[in-house]
mmJSON file of the N, C-alpha and C atoms, coordinates in Angstrom:
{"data_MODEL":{"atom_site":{
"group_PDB":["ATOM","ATOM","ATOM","ATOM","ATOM","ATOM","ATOM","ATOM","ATOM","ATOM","ATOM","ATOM","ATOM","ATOM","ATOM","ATOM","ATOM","ATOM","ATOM","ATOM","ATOM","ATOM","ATOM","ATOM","ATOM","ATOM","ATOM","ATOM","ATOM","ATOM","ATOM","ATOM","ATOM","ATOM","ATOM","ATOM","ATOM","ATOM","ATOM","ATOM","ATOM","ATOM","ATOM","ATOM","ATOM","ATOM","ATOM","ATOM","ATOM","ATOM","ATOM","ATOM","ATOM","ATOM","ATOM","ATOM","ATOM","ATOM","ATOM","ATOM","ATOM","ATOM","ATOM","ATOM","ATOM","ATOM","ATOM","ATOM","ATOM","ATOM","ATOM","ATOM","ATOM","ATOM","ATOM","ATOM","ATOM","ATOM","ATOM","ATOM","ATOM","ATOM","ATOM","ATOM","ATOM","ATOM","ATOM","ATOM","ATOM","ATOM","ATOM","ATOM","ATOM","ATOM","ATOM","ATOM","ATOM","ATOM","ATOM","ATOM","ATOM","ATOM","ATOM","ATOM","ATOM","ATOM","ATOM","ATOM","ATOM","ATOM","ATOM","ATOM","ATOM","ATOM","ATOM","ATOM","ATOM","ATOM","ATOM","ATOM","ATOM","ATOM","ATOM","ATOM","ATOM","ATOM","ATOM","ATOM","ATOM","ATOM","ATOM","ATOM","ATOM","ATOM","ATOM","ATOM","ATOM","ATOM","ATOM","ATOM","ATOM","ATOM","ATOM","ATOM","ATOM","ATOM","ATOM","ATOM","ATOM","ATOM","ATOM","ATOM","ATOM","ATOM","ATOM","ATOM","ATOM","ATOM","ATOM","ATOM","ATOM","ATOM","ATOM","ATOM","ATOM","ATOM","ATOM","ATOM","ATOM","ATOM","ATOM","ATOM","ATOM","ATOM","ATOM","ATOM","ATOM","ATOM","ATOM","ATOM","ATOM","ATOM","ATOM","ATOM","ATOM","ATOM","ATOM","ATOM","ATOM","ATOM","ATOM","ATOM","ATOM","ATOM","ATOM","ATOM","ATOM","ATOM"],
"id":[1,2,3,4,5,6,7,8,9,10,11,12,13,14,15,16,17,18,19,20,21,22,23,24,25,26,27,28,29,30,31,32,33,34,35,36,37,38,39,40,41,42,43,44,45,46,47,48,49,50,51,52,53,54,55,56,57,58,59,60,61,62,63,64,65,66,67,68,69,70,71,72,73,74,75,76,77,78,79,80,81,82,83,84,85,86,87,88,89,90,91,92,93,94,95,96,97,98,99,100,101,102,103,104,105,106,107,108,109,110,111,112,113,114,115,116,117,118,119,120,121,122,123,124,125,126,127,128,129,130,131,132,133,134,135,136,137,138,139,140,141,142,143,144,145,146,147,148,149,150,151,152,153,154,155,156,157,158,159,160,161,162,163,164,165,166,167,168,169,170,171,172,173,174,175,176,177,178,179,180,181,182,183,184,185,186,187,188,189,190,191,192,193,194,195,196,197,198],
"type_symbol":["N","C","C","N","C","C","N","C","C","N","C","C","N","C","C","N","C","C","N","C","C","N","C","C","N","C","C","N","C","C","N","C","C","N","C","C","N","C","C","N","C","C","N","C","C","N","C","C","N","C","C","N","C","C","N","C","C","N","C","C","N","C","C","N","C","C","N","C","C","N","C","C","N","C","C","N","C","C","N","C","C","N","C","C","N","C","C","N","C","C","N","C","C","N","C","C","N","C","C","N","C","C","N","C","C","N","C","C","N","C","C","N","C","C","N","C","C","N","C","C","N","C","C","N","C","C","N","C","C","N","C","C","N","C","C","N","C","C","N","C","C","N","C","C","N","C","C","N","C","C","N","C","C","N","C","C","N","C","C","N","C","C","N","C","C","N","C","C","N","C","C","N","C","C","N","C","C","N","C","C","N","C","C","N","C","C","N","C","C","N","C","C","N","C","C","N","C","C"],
"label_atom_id":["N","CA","C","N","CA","C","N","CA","C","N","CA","C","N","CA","C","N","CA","C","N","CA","C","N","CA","C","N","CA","C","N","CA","C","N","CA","C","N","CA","C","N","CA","C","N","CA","C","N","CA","C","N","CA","C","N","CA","C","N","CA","C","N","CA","C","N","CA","C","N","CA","C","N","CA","C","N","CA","C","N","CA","C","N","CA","C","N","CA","C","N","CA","C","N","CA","C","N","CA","C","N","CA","C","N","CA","C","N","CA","C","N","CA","C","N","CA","C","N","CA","C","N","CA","C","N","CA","C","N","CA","C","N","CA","C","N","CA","C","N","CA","C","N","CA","C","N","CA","C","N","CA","C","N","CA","C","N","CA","C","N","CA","C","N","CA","C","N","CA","C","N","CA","C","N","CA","C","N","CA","C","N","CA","C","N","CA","C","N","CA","C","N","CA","C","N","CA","C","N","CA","C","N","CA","C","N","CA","C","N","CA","C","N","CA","C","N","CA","C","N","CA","C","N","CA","C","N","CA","C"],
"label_alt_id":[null,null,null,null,null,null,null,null,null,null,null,null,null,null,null,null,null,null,null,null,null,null,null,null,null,null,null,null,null,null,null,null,null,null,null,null,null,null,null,null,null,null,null,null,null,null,null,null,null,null,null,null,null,null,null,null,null,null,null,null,null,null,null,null,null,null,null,null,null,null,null,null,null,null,null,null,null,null,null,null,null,null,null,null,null,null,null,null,null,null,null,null,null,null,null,null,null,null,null,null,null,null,null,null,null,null,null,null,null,null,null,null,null,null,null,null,null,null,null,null,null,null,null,null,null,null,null,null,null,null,null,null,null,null,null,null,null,null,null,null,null,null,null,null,null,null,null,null,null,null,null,null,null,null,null,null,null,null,null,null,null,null,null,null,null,null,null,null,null,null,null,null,null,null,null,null,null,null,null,null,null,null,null,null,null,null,null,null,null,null,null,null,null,null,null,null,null,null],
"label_comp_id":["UNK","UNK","UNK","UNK","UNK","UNK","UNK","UNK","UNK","UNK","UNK","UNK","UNK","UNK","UNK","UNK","UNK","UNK","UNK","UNK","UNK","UNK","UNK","UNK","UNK","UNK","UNK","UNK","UNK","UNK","UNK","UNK","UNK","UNK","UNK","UNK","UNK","UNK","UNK","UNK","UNK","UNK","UNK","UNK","UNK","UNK","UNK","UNK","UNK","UNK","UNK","UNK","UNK","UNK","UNK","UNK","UNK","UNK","UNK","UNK","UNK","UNK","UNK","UNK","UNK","UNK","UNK","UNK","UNK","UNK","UNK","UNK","UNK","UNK","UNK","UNK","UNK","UNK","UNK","UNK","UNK","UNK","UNK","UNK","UNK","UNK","UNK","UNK","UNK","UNK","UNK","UNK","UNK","UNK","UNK","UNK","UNK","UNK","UNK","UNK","UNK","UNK","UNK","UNK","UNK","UNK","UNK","UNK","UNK","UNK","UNK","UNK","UNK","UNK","UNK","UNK","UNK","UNK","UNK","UNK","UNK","UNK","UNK","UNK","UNK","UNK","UNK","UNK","UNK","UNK","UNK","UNK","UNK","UNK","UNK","UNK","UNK","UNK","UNK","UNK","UNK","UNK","UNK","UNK","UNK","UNK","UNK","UNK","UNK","UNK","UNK","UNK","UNK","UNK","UNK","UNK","UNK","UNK","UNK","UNK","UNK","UNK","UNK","UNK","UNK","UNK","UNK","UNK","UNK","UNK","UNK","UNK","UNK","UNK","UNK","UNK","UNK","UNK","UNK","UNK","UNK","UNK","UNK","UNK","UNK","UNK","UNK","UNK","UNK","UNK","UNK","UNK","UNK","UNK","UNK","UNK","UNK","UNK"],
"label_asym_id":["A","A","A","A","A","A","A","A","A","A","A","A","A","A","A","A","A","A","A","A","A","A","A","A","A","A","A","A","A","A","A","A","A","A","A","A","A","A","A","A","A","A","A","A","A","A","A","A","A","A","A","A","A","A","A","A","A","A","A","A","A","A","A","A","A","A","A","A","A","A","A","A","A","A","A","A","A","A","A","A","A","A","A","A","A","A","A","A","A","A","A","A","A","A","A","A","A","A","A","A","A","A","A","A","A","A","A","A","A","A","A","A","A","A","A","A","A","A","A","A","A","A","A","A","A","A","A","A","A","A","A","A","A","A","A","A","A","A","A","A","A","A","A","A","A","A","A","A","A","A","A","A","A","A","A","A","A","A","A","A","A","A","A","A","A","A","A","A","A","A","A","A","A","A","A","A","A","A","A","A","A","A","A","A","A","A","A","A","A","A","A","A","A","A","A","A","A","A"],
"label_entity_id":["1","1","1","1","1","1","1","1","1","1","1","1","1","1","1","1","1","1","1","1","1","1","1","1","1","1","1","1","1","1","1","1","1","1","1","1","1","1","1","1","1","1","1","1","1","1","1","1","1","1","1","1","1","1","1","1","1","1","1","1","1","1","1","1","1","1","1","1","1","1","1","1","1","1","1","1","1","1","1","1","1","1","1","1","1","1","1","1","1","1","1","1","1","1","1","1","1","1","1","1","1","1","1","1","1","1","1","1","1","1","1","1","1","1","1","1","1","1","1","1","1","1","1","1","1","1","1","1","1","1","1","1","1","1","1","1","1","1","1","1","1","1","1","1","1","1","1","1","1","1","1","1","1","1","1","1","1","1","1","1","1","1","1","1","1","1","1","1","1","1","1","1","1","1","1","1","1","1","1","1","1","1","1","1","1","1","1","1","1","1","1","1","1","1","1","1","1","1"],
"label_seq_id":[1,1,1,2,2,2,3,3,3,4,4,4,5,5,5,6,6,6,7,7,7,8,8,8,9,9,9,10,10,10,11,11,11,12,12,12,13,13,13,14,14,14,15,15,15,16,16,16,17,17,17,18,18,18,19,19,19,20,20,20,21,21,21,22,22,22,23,23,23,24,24,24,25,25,25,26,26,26,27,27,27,28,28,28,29,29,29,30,30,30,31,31,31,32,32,32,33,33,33,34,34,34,35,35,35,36,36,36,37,37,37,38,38,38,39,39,39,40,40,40,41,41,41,42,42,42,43,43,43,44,44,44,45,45,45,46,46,46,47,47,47,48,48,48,49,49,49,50,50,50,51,51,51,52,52,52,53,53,53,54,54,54,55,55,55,56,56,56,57,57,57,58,58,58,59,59,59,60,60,60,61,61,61,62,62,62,63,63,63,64,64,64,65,65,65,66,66,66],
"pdbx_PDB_ins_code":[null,null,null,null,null,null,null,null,null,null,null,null,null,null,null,null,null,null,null,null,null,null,null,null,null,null,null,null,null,null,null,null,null,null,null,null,null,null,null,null,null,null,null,null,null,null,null,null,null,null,null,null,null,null,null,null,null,null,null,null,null,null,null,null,null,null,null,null,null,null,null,null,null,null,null,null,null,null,null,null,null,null,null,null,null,null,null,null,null,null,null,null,null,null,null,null,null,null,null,null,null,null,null,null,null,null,null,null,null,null,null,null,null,null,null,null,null,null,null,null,null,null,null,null,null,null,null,null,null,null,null,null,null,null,null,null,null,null,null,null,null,null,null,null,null,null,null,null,null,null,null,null,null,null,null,null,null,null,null,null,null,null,null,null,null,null,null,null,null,null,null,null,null,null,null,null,null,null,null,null,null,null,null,null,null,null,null,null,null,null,null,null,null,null,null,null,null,null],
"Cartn_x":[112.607,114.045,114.573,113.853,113.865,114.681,113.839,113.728,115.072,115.511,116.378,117.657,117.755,119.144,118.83,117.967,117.812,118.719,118.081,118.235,120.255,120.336,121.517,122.597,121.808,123.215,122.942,121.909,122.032,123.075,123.238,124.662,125.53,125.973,127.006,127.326,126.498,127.232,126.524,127.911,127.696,126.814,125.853,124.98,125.534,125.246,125.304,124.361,123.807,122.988,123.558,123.319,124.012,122.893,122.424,121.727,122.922,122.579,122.824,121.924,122.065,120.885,121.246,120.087,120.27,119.724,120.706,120.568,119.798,119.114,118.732,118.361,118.652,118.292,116.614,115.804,114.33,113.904,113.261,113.088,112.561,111.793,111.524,112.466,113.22,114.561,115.449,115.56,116.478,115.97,114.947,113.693,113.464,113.532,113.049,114.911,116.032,117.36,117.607,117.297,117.544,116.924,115.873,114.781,115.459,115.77,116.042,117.773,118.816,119.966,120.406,119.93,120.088,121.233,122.473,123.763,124.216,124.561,125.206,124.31,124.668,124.002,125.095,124.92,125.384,124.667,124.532,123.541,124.335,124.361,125.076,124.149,124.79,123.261,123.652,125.257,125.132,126.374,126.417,127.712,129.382,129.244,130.562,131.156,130.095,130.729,130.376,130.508,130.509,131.932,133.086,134.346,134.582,134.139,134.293,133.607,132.266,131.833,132.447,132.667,132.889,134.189,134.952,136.398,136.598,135.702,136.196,135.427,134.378,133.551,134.738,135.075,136.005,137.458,138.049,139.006,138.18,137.275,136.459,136.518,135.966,136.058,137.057,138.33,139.439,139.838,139.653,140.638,139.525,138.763,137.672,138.112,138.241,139.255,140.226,141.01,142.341,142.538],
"Cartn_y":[104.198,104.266,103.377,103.323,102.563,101.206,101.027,99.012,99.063,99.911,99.867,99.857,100.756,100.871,99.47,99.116,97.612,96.63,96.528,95.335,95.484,96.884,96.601,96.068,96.554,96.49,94.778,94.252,92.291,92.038,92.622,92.298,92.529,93.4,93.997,95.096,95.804,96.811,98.163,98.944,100.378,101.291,102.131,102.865,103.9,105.313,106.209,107.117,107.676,108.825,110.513,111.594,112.739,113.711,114.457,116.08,116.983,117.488,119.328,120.222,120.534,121.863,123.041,123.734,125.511,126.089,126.122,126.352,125.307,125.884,125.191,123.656,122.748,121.359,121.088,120.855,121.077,119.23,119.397,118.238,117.058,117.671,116.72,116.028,116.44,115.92,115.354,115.789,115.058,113.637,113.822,112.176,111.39,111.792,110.795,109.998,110.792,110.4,109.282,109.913,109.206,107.853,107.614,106.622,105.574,106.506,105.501,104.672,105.742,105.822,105.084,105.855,105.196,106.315,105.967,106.808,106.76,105.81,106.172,107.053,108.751,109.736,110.862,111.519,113.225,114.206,114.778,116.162,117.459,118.177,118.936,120.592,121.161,122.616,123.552,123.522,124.372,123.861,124.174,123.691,124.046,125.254,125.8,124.604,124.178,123.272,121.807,121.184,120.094,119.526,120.363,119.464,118.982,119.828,119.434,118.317,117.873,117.055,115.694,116.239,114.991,114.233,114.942,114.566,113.704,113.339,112.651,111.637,111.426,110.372,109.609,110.521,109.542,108.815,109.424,108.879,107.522,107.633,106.447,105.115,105.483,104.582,104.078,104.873,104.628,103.382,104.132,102.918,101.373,101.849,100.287,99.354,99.939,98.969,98.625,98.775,98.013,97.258],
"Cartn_z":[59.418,59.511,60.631,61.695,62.921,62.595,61.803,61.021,60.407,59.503,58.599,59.715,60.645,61.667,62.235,62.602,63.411,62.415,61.403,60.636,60.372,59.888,60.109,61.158,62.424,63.718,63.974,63.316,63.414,62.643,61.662,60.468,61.079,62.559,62.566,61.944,61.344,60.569,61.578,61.539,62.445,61.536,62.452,62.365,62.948,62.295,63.388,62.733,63.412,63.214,63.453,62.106,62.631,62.141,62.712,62.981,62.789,61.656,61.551,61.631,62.45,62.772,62.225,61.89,61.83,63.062,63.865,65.28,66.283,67.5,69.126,67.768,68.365,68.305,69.422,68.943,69.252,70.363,70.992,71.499,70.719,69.988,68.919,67.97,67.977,67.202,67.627,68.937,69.701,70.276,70.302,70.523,69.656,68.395,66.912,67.138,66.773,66.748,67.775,69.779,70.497,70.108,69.846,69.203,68.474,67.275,65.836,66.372,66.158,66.556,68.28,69.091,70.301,70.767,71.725,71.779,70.873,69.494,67.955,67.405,67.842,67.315,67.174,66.641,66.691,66.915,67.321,67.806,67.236,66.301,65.872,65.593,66.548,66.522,65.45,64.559,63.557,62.895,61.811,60.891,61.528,62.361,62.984,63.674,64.294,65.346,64.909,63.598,62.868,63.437,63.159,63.331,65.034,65.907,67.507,67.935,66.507,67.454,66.232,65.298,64.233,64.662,64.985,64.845,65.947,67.277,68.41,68.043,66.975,66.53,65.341,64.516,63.768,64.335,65.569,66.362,66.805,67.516,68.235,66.591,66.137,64.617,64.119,64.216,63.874,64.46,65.867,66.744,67.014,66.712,66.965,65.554,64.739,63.437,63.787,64.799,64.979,65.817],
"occupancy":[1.0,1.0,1.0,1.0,1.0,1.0,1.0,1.0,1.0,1.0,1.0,1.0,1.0,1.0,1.0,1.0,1.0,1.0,1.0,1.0,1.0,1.0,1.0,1.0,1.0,1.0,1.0,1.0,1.0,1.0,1.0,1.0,1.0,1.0,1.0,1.0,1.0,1.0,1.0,1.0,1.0,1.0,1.0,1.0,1.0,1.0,1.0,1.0,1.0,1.0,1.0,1.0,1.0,1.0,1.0,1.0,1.0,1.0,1.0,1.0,1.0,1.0,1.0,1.0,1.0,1.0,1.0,1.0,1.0,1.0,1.0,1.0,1.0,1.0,1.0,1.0,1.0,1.0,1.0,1.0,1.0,1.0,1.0,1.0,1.0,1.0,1.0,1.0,1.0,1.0,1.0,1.0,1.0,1.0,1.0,1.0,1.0,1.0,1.0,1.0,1.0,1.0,1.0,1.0,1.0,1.0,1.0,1.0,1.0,1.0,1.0,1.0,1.0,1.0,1.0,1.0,1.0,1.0,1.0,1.0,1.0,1.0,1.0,1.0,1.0,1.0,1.0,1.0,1.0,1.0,1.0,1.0,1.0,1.0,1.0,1.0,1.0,1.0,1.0,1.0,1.0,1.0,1.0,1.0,1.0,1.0,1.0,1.0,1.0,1.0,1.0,1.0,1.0,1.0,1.0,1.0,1.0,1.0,1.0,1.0,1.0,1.0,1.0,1.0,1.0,1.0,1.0,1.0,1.0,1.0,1.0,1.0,1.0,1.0,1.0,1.0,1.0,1.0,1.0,1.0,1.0,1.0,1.0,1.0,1.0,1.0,1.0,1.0,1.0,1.0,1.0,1.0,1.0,1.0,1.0,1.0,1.0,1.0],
"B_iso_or_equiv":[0.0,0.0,0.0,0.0,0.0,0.0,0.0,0.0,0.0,0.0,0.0,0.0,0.0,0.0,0.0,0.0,0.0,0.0,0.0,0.0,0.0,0.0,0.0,0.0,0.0,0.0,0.0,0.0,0.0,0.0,0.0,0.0,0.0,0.0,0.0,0.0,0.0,0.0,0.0,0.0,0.0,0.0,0.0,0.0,0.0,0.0,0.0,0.0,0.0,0.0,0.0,0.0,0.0,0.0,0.0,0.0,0.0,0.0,0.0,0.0,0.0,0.0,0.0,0.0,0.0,0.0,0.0,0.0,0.0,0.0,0.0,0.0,0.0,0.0,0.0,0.0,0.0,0.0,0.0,0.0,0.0,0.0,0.0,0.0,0.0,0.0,0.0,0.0,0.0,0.0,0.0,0.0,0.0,0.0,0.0,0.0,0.0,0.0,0.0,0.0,0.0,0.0,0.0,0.0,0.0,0.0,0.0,0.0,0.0,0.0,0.0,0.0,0.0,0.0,0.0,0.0,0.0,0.0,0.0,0.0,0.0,0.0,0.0,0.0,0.0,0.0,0.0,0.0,0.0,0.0,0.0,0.0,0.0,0.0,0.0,0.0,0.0,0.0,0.0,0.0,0.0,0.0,0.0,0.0,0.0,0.0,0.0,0.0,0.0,0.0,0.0,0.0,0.0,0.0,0.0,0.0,0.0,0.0,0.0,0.0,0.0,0.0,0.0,0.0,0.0,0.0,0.0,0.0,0.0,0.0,0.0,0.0,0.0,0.0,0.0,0.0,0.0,0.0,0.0,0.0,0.0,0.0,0.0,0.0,0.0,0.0,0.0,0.0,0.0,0.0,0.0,0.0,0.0,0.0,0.0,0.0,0.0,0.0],
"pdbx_formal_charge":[null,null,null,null,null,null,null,null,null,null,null,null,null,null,null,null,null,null,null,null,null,null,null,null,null,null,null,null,null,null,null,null,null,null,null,null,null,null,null,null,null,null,null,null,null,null,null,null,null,null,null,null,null,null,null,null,null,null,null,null,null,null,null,null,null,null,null,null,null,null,null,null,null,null,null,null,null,null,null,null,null,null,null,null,null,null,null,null,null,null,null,null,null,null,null,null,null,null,null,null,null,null,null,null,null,null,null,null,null,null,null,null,null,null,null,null,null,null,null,null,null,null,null,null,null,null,null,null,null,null,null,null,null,null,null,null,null,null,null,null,null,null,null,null,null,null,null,null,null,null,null,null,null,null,null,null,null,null,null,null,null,null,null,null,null,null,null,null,null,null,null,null,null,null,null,null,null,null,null,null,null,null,null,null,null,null,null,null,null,null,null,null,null,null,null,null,null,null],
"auth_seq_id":[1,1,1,2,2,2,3,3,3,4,4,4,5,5,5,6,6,6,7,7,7,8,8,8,9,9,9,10,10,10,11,11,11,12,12,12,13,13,13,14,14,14,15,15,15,16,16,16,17,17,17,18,18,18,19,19,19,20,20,20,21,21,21,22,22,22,23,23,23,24,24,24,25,25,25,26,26,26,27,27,27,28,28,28,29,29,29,30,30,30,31,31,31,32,32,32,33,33,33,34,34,34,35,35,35,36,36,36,37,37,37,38,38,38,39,39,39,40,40,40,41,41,41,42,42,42,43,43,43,44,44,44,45,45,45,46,46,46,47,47,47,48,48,48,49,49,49,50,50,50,51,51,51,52,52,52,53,53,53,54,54,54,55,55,55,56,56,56,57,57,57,58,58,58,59,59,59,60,60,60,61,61,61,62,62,62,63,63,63,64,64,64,65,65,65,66,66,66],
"auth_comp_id":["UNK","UNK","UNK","UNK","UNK","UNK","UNK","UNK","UNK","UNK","UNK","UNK","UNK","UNK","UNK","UNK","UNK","UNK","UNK","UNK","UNK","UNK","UNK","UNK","UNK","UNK","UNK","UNK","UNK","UNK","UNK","UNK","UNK","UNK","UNK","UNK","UNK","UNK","UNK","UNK","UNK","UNK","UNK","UNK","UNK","UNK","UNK","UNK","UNK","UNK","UNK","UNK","UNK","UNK","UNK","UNK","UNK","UNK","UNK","UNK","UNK","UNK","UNK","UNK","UNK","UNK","UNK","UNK","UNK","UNK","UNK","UNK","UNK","UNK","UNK","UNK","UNK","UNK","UNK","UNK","UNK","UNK","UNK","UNK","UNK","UNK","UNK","UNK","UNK","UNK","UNK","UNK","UNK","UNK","UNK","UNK","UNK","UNK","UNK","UNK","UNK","UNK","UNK","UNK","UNK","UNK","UNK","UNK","UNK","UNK","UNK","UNK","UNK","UNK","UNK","UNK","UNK","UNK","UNK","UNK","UNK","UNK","UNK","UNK","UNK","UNK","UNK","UNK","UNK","UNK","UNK","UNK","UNK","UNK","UNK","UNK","UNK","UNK","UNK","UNK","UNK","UNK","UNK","UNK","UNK","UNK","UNK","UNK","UNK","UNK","UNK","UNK","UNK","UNK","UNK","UNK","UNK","UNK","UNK","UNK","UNK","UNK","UNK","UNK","UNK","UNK","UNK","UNK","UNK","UNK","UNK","UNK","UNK","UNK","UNK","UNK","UNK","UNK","UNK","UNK","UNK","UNK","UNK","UNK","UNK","UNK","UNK","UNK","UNK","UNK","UNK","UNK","UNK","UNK","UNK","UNK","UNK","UNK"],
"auth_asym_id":["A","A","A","A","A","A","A","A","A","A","A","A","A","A","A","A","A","A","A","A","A","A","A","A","A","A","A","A","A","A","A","A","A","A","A","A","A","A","A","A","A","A","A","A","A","A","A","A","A","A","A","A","A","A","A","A","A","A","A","A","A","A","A","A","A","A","A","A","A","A","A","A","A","A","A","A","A","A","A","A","A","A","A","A","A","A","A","A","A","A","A","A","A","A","A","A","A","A","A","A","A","A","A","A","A","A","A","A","A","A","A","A","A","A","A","A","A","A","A","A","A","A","A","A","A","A","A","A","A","A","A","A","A","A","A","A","A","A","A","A","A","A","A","A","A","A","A","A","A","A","A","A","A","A","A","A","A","A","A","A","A","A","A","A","A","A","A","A","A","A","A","A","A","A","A","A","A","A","A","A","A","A","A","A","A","A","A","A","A","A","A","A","A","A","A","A","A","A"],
"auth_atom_id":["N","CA","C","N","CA","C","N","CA","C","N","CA","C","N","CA","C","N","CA","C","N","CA","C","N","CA","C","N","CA","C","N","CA","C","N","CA","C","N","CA","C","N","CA","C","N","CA","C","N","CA","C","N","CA","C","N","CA","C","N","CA","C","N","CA","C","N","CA","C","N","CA","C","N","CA","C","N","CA","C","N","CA","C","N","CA","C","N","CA","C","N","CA","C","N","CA","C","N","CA","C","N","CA","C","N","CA","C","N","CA","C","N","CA","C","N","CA","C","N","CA","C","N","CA","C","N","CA","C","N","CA","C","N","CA","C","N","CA","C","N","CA","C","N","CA","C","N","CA","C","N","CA","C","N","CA","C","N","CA","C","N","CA","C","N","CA","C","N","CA","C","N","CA","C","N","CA","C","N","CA","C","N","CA","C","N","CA","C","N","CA","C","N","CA","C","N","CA","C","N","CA","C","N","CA","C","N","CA","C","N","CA","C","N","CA","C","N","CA","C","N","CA","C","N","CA","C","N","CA","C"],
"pdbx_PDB_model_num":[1,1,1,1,1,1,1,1,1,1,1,1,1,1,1,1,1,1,1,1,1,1,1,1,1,1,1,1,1,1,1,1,1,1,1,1,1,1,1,1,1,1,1,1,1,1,1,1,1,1,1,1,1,1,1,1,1,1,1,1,1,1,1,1,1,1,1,1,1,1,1,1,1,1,1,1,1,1,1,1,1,1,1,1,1,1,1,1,1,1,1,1,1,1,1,1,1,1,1,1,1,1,1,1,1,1,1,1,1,1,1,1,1,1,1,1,1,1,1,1,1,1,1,1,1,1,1,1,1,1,1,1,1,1,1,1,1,1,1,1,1,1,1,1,1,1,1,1,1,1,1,1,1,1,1,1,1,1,1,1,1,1,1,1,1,1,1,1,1,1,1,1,1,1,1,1,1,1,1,1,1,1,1,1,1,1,1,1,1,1,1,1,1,1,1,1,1,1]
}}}
């Protein structure tokens, strides 16, 4: 997967990586993501809290298009 996010961010094209967890987010997971992804990640420990972390990621997106 590594290769595949690489090859894209040479195109320019945004990557982001997102984790939904069913609960604690495990170190191991949080290491493969940090890895592949880099800071274009989401760390998300349960579906409740999908919109708190989604919604300041799609503002950031928004405004980088304009």
């Amino acid at each position: 997967m590594f290769l595949v996010v690489s090859e894209a961010c040479k195109k320019w094209i945004d990557v982001i990586g997102m984790l939904l967890a069913d609960g604690e987010i495990d170190e191991r997971e949080d290491s493969i993501m940090r890895y592949t992804y880099g800071k274009e990640r989401l760390m998300i420990p349960s579906m409740t809290e999908l919109p708190e972390h989604f919604a300041p990621l799609l503002k950031r997106l928004l405004f980088r298009g304009i």
